[in-house]
N, C-alpha and C positions, 0 to 999 in steps of 0.2 A: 675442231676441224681446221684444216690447213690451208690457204686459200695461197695461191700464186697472182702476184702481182707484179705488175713494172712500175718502178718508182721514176717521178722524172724532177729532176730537180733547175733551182733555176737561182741565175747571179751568185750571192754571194755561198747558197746550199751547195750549187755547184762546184765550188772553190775548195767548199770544206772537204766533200766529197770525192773530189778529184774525179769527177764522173760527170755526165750531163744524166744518165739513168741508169738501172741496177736493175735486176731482176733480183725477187725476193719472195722468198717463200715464206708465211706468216701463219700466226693464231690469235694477231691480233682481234679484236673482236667488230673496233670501231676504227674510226681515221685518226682520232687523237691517239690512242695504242700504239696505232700504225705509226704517225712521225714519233712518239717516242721512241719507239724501237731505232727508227733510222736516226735518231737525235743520240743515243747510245751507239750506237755503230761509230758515227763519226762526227761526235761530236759540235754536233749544231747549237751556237750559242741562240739562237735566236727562239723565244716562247711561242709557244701553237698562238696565242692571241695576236699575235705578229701577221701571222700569215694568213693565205687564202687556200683552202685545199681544190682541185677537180678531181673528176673522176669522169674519165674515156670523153673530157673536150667541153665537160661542162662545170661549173662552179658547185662544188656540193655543201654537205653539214658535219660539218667536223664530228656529229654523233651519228653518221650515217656507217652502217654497217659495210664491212669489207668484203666484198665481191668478186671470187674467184675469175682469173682472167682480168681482171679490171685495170687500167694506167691510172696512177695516182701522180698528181705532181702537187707538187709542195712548192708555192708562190709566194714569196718573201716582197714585202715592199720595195719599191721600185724608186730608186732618187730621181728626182726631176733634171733638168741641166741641158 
């Protein structure tokens, strides 16, 4: 099943992506599927253990299933300064 998502990205995923968000049409199953896909897209060095996932404003579980309609953002650590 194919679930439509908005990806949001942030700092340096951003960068990679040359995007701040993407709409994206998936079959991922879970959120980790899901950033691989967009890690294959364009290339994101950085490992899902890196990051923090949401979903639609709140902090989710990287094993938590993908929800048609849903805003995912992929949150990369953040340097201090």
């Amino acid at each position: 099943m194919m679930a439509r998502v908005t990806l949001l990205y942030f700092a340096s995923l951003r960068d990679a992506a040359g995007a701040a968000s993407e709409p994206l049409e998936t079959a991922a199953p879970d959120l980790v599927a899901l950033y691989a896909e967009a890690q294959a897209r364009h290339g994101f060095a950085l490992p899902v253990e890196r990051l923090r996932v949401a979903v639609d404003g709140a902090f989710a579980d990287w094993r938590d299933a993908v929800r048609d309609g849903s805003e995912v953002a992929f949150i990369p650590p953040v340097s201090g300064g």
